[in-house]
C-alpha positions in Angstrom: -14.6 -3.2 7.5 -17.0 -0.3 7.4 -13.7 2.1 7.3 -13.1 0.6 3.9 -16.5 1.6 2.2 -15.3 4.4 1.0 -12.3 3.0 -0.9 -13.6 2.3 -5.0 -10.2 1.1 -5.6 -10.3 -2.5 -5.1 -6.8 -3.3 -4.9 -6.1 -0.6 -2.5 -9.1 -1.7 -0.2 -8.1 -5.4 -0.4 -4.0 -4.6 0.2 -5.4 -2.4 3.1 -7.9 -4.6 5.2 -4.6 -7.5 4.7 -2.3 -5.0 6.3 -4.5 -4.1 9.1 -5.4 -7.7 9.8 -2.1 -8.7 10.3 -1.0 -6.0 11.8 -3.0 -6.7 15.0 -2.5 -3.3 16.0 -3.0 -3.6 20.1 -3.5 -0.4 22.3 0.2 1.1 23.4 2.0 -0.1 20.0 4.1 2.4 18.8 3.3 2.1 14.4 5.4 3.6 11.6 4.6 3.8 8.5 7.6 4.0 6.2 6.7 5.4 2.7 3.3 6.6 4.1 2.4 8.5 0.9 -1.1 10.3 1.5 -1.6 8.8 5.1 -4.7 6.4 4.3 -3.3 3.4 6.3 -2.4 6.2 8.9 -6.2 7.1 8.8 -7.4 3.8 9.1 -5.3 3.0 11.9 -6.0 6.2 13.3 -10.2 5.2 13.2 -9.4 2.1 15.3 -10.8 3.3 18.8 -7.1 1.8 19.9 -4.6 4.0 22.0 -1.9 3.8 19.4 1.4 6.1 18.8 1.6 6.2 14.9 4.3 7.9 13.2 4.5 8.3 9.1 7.7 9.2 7.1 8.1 9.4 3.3 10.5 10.8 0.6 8.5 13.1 -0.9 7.8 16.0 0.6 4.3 16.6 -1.4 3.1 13.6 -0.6 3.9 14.2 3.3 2.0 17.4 3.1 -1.1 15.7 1.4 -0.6 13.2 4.6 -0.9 16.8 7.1 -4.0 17.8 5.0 -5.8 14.6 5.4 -5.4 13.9 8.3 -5.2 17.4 9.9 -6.3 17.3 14.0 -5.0 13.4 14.2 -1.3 14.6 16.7 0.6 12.2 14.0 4.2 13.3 13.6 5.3 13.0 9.9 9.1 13.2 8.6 10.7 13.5 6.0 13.2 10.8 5.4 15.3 8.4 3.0 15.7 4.6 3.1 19.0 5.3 1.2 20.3 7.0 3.8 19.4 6.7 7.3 15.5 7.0 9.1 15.3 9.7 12.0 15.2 7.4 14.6 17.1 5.2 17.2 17.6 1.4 17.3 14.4 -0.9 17.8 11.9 1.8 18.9 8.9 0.9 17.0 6.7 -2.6 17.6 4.9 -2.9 13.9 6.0 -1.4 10.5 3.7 -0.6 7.3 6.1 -0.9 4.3 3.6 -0.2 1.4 4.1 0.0 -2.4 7.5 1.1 -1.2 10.4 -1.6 -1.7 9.9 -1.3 -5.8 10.9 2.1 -5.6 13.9 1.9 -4.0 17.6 1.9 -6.1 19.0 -0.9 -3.2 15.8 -2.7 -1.4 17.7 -4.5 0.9 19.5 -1.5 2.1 16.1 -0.1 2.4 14.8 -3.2 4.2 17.7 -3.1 6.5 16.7 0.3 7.6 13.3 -0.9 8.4 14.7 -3.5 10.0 17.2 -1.6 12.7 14.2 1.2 14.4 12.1 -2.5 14.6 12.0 -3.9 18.2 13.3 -7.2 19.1 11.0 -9.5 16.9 8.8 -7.2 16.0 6.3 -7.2 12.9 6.3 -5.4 9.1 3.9 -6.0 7.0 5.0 -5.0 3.3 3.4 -5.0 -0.2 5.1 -4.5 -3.3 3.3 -4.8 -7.2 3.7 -8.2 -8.8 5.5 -9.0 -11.4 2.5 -11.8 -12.2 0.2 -9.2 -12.4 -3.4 -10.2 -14.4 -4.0 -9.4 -18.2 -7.2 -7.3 -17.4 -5.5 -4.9 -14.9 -3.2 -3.6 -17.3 -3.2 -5.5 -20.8 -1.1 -3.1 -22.5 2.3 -3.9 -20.2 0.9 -7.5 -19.5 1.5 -7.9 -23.9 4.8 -5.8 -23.6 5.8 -7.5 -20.7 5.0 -11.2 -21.8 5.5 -10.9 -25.5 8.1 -9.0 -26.3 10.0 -8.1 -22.9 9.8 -4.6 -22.7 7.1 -1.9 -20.8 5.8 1.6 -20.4 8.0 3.2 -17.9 6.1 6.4 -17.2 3.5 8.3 -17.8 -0.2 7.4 -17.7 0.0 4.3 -20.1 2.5 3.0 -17.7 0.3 1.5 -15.3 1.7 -1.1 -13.0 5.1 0.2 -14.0 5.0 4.0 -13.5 7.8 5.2 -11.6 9.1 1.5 -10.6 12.7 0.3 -11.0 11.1 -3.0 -10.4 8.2 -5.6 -9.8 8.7 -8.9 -8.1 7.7 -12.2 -7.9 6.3 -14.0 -4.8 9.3 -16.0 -4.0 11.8 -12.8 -5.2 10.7 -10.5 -2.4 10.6 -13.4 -0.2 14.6 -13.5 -0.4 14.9 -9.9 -0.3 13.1 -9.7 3.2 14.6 -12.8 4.6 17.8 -12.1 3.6 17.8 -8.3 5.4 16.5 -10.1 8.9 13.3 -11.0 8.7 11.2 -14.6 9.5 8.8 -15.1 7.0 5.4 -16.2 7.9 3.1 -15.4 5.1 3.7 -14.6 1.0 0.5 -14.1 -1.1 -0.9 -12.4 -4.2 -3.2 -9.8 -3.6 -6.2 -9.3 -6.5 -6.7 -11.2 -9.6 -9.9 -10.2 -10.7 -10.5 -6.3 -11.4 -11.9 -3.8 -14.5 -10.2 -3.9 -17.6 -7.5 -1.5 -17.2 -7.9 -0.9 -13.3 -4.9 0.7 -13.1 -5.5 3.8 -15.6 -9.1 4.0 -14.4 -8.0 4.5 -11.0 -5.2 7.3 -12.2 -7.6 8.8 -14.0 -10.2 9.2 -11.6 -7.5 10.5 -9.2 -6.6 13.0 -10.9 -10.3 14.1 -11.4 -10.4 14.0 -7.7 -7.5 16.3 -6.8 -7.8 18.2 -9.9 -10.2 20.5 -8.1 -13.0 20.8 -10.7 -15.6 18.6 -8.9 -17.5 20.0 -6.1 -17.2 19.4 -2.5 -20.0 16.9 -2.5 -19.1 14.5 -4.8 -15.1 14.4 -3.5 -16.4 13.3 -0.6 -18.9 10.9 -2.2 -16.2 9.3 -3.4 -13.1 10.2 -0.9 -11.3 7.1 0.5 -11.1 9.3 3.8 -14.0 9.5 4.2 -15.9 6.8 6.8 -19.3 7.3 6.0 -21.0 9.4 2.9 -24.0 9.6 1.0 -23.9 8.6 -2.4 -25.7 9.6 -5.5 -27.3 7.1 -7.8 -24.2 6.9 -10.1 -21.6 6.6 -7.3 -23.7 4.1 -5.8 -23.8 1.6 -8.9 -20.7 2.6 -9.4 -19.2 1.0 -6.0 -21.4 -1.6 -5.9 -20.3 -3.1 -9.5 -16.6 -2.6 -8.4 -17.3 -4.9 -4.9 -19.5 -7.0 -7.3 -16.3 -8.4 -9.3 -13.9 -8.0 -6.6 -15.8 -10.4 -4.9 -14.9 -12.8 -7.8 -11.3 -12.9 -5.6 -13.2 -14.4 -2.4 -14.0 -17.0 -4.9 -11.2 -18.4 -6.7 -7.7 -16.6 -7.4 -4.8 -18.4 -9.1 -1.8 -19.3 -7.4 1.3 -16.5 -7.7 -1.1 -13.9 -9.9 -2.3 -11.2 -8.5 -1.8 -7.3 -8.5 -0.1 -7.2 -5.1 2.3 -9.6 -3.8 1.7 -9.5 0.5 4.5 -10.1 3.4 4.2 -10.6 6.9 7.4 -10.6 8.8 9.2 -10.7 12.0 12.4 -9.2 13.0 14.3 -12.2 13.8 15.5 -12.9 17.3 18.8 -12.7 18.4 19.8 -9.8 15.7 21.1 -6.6 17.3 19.8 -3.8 14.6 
């Protein structure tokens, strides 16, 4: 997907060609994306050439302002809201929901999920991912040893990796139940990257925070910009992004079963439920 080439994190850029996939965005479909966070599933979604009405709602309110700035010109509403409480809009009004990295957050995720489900039309489609709690040693060994060995984690800060800011991370079969049991048909549950760089996860923070730190110029932010479809690259960049595809390729190959960064869902509002 040339809307991906952009995208040097390879758990984000596999997570995000599943959840368009399986989407099947069509033109007229009316899309929220709950938890929307800087609006990059918005953007790609956006970049589709389809007539879609797309709609993106989060809790924070910095994060829904970093949406506005990236995709500034796009006519894509963006609310503030809480799962905890009740979303801004009426019963079963939207066809497809993105529920992102957003389900581990929440204090009660079958509240939350129950939420998603009532603005859902009549057996409609979500597609969620949530981090897993089979998560591979090289993407963040530190936890994986505190995890696995002794029972314990990082819960914030940089050295927190998978963990920062999560009440929880679940297992395949654990999110499963959750979604079934707020309305929802299951018809797909699978891990999402197994092979990556030793210590993906703080790599990627890192080199966030270089990028919105506002001490690299112009050209090489949008060298390496997610939001950005098509850019030029400098020899470094370059390498750079093709030794990340190089070993994400490794999960085209051979991944094993339950492990994985990522744990994905795709759902359908099951029929005969009112909200």
């Amino acid at each position: 997907m040339v809307l991906l080439k952009n995208t040097g994190d390879m758990a984000l850029k596999r997570r995000a060609r599943r959840i368009v996939e399986e989407l099947n965005p069509r033109d007229g479909d009316n899309i929220l994306d709950v938890g929307c966070g800087d609006g990059y599933y918005l953007h790609l979604l956006s970049n589709l050439g389809m007539k879609l009405k797309l709609t993106g709602t989060d809790f924070d309110p910095l994060a829904l302002a970093s949406a506005k700035r990236n995709l500034k010109g796009k006519n894509i509403p963006f609310v503030q809201a809480d799962l905890m409480k009740k979303l801004p809009f009426k019963d079963r009004i939207f066809d497809k929901i993105v529920m992102s990295e957003v389900a581990e957050h929440l204090p009660n995720d079958l509240k939350g999920l129950k939420e998603v489900k009532r603005v859902l039309k009549k057996e409609g489609t979500m597609v969620l991912t949530v981090p897993n709690y089979n998560f591979p040693f090289l993407w963040d060994p530190i936890n994986w040893v505190l995890q696995n060995v002794f029972g314990t984690h990082i819960k914030s800060g940089f050295w927190a990796g998978i963990w920062n800011q999560h009440i929880r991370l679940y297992k395949p079969e654990q999110i499963k139940n959750v979604v079934e049991a707020a309305g929802f048909n299951v018809s797909l549950a699978e891990p999402l990257t197994f092979w990556s760089l030793p210590f993906n996860h703080n790599l990627m923070h890192f080199a966030a925070k270089k990028l919105y730190g506002g001490n690299l110029s112009r050209e090489t932010i949008k060298a390496v910009s997610k939001f950005e479809i098509t850019s030029k690259k400098s020899g470094i960049f370059n390498y750079a992004f093709k030794f990340v595809n190089f070993v994400d390729k490794l999960n085209d190959l051979w991944t094993p079963k339950s492990w994985g960064v990522g744990i994905f869902i795709l759902a359908k509002k099951k029929p005969g439920i009112k909200n």
